[in-house]
N, C-alpha and C positions, 0 to 999 in steps of 0.2 A: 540665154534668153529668159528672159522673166515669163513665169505662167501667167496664164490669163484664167482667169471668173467669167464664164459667161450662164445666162439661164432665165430665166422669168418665174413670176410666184408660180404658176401651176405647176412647172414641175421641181420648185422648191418642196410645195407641197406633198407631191405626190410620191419624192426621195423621204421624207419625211414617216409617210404611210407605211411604206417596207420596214420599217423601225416598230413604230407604234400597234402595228397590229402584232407582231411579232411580241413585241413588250407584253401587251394585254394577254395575249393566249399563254400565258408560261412557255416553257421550255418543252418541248418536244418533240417527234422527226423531223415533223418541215417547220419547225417555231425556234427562232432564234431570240436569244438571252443580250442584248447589246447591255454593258456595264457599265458602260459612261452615260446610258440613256434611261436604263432603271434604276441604281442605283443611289443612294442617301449622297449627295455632296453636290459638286464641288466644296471643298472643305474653306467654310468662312472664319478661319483662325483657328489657335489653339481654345480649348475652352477646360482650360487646367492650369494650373499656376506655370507651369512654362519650363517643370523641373524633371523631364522626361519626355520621350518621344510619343507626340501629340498628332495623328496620323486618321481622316477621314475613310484611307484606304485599310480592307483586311489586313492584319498584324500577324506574319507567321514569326512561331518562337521555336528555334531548337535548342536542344540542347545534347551536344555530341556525348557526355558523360568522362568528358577529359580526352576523349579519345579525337585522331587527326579522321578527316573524312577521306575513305583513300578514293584512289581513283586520276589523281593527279599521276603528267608524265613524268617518268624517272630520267629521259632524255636518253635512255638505252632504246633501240630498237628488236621487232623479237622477227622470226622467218620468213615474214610475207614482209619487213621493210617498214612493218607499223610500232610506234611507241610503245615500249612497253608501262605500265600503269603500276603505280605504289597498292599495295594488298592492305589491308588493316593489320594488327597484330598477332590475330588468330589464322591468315592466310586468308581470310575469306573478301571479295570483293567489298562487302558494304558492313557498316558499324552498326551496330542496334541505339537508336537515340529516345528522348521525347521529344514527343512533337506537342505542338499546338498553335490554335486559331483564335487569338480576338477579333470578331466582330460584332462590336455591339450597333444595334437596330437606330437606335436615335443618337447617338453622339459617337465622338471620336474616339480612337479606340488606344491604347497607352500599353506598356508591357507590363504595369503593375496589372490592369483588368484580371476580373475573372475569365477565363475563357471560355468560348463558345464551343470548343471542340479542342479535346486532348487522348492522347494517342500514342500507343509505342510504336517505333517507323525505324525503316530499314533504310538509310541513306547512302549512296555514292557519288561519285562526278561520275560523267556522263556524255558523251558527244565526241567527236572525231577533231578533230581542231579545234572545238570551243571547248576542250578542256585544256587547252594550253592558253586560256584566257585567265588575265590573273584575279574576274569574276568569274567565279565557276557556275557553269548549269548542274542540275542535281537530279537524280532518279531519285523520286520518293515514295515508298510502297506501307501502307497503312498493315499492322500486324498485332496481334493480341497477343500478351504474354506469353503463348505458346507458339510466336512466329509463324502463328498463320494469317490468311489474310483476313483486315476488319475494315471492309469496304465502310465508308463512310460519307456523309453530303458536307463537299466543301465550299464554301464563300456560296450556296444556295445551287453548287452543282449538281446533278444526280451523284448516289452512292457511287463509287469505284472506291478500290483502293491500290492503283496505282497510278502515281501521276510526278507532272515534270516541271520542278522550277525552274525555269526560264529565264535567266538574268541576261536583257537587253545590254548586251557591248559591242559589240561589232557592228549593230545598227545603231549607231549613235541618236539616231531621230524616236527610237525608244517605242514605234510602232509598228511596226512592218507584221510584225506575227498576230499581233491585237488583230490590226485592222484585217489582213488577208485570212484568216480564220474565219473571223465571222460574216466576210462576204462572203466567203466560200459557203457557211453556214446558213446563210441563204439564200444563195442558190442551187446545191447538192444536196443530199438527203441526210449525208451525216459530214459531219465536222465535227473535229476538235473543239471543246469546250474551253473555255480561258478568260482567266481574271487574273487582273492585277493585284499587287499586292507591295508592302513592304517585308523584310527580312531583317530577323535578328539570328545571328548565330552565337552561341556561349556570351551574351551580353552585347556582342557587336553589332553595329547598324552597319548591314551589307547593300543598302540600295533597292532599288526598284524590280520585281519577279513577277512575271509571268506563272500562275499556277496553272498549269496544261491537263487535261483529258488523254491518257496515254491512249492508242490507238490499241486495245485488246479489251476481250468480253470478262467479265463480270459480272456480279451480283445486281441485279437491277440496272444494267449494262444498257446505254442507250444503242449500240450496237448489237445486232441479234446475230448474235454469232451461234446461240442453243438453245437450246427447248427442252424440258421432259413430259410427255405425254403418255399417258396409262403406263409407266414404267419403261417407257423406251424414251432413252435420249437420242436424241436428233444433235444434229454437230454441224456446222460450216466450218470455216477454216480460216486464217491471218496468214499471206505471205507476203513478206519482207525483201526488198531486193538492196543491198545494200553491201559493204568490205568484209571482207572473208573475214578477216581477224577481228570481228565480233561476234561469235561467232557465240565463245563462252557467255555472251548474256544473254542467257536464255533463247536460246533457238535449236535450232536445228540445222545445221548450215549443208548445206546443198542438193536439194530435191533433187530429182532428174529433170534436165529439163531439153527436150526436142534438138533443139538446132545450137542452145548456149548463146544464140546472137541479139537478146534483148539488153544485157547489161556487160559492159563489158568494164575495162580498167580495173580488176581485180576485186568485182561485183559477183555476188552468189546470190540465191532465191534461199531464203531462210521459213522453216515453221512456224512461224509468233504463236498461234493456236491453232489445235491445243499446247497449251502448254506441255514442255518437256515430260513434266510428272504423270500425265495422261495420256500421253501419244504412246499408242501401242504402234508396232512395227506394222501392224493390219493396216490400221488406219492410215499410218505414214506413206503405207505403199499406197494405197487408195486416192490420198491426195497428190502423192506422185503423177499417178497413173492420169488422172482425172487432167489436171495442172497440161500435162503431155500433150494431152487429148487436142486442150486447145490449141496450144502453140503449134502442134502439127498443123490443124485446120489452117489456121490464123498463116504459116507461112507456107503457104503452098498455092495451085491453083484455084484451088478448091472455095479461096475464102471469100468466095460471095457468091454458094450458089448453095440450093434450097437446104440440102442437107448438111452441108457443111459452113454455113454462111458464120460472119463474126457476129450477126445478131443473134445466134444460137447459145452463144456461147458470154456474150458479155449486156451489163446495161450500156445499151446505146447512149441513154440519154445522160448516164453518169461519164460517161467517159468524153462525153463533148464538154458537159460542162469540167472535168478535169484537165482538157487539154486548153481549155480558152484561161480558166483562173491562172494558170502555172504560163501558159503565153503572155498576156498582158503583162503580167507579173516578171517575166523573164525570167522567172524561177530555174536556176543553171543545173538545181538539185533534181530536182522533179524527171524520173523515168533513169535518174543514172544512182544516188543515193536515197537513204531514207523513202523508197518507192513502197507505197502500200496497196496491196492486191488482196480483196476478201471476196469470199464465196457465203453470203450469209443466207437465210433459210428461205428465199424467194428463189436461190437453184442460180442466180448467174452471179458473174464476175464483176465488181464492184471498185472502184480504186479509193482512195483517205488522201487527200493532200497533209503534208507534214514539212513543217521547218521553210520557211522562207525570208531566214538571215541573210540568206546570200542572193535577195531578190532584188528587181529595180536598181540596177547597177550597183548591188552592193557585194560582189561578189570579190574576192580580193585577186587572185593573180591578173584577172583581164577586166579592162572594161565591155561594160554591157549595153551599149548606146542603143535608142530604144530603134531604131531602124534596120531590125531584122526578125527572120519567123526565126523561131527555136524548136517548137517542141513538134514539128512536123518528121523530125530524122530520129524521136524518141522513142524506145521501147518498142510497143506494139503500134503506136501511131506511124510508125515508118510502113506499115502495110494497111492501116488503115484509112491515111490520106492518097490510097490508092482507090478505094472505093469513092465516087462521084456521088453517091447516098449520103455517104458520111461525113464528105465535106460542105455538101451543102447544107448538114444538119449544122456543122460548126458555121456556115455563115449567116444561116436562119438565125442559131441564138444567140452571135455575138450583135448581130443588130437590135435583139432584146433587151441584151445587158449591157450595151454601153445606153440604151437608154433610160433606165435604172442604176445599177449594183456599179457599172464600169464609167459611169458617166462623170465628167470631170467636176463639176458641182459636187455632185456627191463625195466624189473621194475627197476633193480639198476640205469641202466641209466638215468630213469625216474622222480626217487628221487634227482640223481644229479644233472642234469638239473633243474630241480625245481627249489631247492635251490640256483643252480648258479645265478636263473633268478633273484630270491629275492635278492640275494646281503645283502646291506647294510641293510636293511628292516628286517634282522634275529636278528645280532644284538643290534639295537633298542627295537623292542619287547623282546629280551632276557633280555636288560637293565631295562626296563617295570617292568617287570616280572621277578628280577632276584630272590628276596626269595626263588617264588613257582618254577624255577627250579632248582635250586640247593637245597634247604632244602625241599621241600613238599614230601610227600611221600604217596602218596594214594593208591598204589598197594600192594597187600599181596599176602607171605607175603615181606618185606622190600627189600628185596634182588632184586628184580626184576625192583626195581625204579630205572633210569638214575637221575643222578645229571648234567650232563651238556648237550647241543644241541647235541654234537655232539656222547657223548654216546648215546644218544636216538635215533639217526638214525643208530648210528653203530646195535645197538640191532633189530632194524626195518629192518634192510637189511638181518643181519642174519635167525634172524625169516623166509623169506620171501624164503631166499635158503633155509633152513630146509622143510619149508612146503612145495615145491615143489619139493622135491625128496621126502621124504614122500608120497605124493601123487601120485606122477610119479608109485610106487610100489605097493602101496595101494586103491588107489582109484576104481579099477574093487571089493574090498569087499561089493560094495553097492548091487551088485549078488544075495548076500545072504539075502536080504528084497526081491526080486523079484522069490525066489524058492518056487516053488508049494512044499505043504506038503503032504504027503499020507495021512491024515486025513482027513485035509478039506483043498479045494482048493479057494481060491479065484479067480483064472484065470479060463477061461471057454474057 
């Protein structure tokens, strides 16, 4: 079924205002950065004699130093069943490379340029299936000649210095993480941070990258994960719910945790922060302990009354809007992989949406047809759409954000705009990549694969008006997880 456009100028206008005020105020908690909206371009031609790549988008350069970037599968599996991954030559997961950033202010930007930003960086592959993609995603961690970290401001991000290139394949439509990022960015308090970009590796043009905001604290961290005060540090915490055999990158794999019944299929609660290097055993048990605390509450009878209530314990208002982005979205990942749970220095429970490749039916073993709930049976919302509070909180705000952030005007708009911004930059990466989009077919079964760009976005658009009239109808069923039983009550 073809989508439909429906709307009038006011509230053309008024989807517009969420952008522009947003623009105007910079970047900060509740200010979000759209880069196809602030940004210098769409790019109107080369403006260089035509004898190198000629690119309105940031230009990232590495260079591996002759060395392979490990991290790719060896097609060995190791004792949980999972891939085992190529080392570099020294055994160590990631190469030491240069990095750098063209982006210049008024014109287009070239790999002859000077650079805006240069850098020694610690590179690997990166991801659970998408490193068996034959465009690899990349961990990239900024570091000073002494291999520590040199947090820095990229394509006009706040400093970090770790973060995630991103190379769009599996979502052939080339948005899904742009756009659901920064909706989410404006409607939750924190989100991932993200710019496009193009990619050279050792002289190669590698296509179209996503530059990501890794979800952990930092130097000027838009995330308050710490504080030092009169010589005492203050600390919140990053937990990770996601496959035991990643275990070795940087975590800490398996907190204690109450019942074990939040993450299952071979899912552990990992440490993200502190980091390995600073988690004393004190502390580790601390956030153990704490971590405990809740999930006890949270699955017991106890979890909605004055002293033990899940508003004690978590933001309400972050977790509604977490469970409505990753719904709409059909997000398959969200509360089973890649799940992000922080305790930052306001003392409650917080969640990070992350990775939405496999979102909007783009998930590959099953289809994901937009006429179903999903994230009512997930994680901790499996006892919280038991609470009649808390679902009405989710039907209060999804009737606010479909008429804003979720509304079909906006998202189509949304996508167009994107893509208009990219321009020439689609193109190119489709040239890249033209095999895996026209022949690759990873989705089941067959039929659901796009062969070209622009099928892939026609299917994404569709998808997106299905699931919101769907929804529009449907979505007060979540009622029926929050009805008292005449047997046993959990509401008191």
């Amino acid at each position: 079924m073809k989508y439909r456009i429906t709307g009038v100028l006011a509230m053309a206008l008024m989807l517009l205002s969420v952008f522009w005020v947003s623009a105007l105020d910079g970047e900060g908690p509740k200010n979000r950065v759209h880069q196809h909206l602030t940004a210098r371009g769409p790019d109107a031609g080369c403006d260089c004699d035509g004898s190198e790549l000629c690119t309105h988008l940031p230009l990232v350069i590495i260079d591996t130093r002759g060395q392979e970037i490990p991290g790719k599968a060896t097609g060995e599996t190791d004792a949980f069943g999972e891939t085992i991954n190529t080392l570099a030559a020294d055994g160590r997961d990631v190469i030491d490379v240069d990095f750098s950033i063209v982006d210049n202010p008024d014109r287009n930007n070239h790999p002859s340029d000077t650079a805006s930003l240069s850098s020694c960086a610690q590179i690997r592959i990166r991801g659970h299936s998408s490193r068996l993609f034959e465009k690899s995603p990349y961990q990239l961690d900024l570091v000073d000649e002494n291999g520590q970290d040199a947090p820095a401001e990229v394509m006009g991000m706040p400093a970090h210095s770790e973060w995630v290139l991103n190379g769009p394949y599996l979502d052939k439509s080339l948005v899904r993480n742009y756009m659901w990022y920064n909706i989410a960015g404006e409607t939750m308090e924190w989100a991932p941070n993200v710019r496009y970009c193009e990619l050279i590796v050792n002289g190669e043009y590698e296509g179209l990258y996503l530059m990501v905001e890794t979800i952990t604290d930092g130097q000027d961290c838009r995330l308050d994960l710490s504080a030092t005060e009169q010589n005492v540090k203050a600390t919140g915490y990053l937990l990770r719910g996601d496959r035991t055999s990643e275990e070795e990158l940087d975590g800490v794999r398996d907190i204690y945790s109450y019942l074990e019944r939040m993450f299952t299929l071979r899912t552990d609660i990992l440490i993200r922060y502190p980091p390995r290097s600073s988690l004393t055993e004190e502390l580790r048990q601390e956030i153990e302990l704490d971590y405990a605390a809740f999930e006890k509450a949270l699955y017991s009878y106890d979890y909605d009354t004055d002293d033990y209530g899940y508003w004690n314990f978590i933001d309400v208002e972050n977790f509604v809007d977490y469970f409505l982005i990753n719904e709409f979205s059909l997000n398959v990942d969200a509360g089973r992989y890649s799940t992000y749970l922080y305790k930052d220095l306001s003392g409650k429970y917080k969640l990070a949406v992350w990775d939405f490749n496999n979102a909007c039916d783009n998930f590959v073993a099953d289809p994901l047809p937009p006429d179903q709930i999903n994230m009512a049976s997930h994680t901790w919302f499996f006892m919280l759409c038991k609470s009649e509070i808390f679902v009405n909180r989710i039907l209060k705000r999804y009737d606010e954000l479909r008429r804003t952030v979720l509304n079909e005007t906006y998202l189509m708009n949304y996508i167009d705009e994107t893509l208009a911004y990219l321009g020439p930059a689609v193109e190119r990466n489709n040239r890249r990549w033209n095999q895996a989009m026209t022949e690759w077919e990873p989705l089941s079964p067959a039929s659901r694969n796009a062969h070209s760009h622009e099928e892939a976005v026609q299917q994404l658009k569709e998808w997106l008006y299905e699931r919101g009239i769907w929804l529009d109808g449907n979505i007060h069923t979540i009622q029926q997880y929050c009805h008292p039983s005449h047997n046993k009550v959990y509401d008191h």
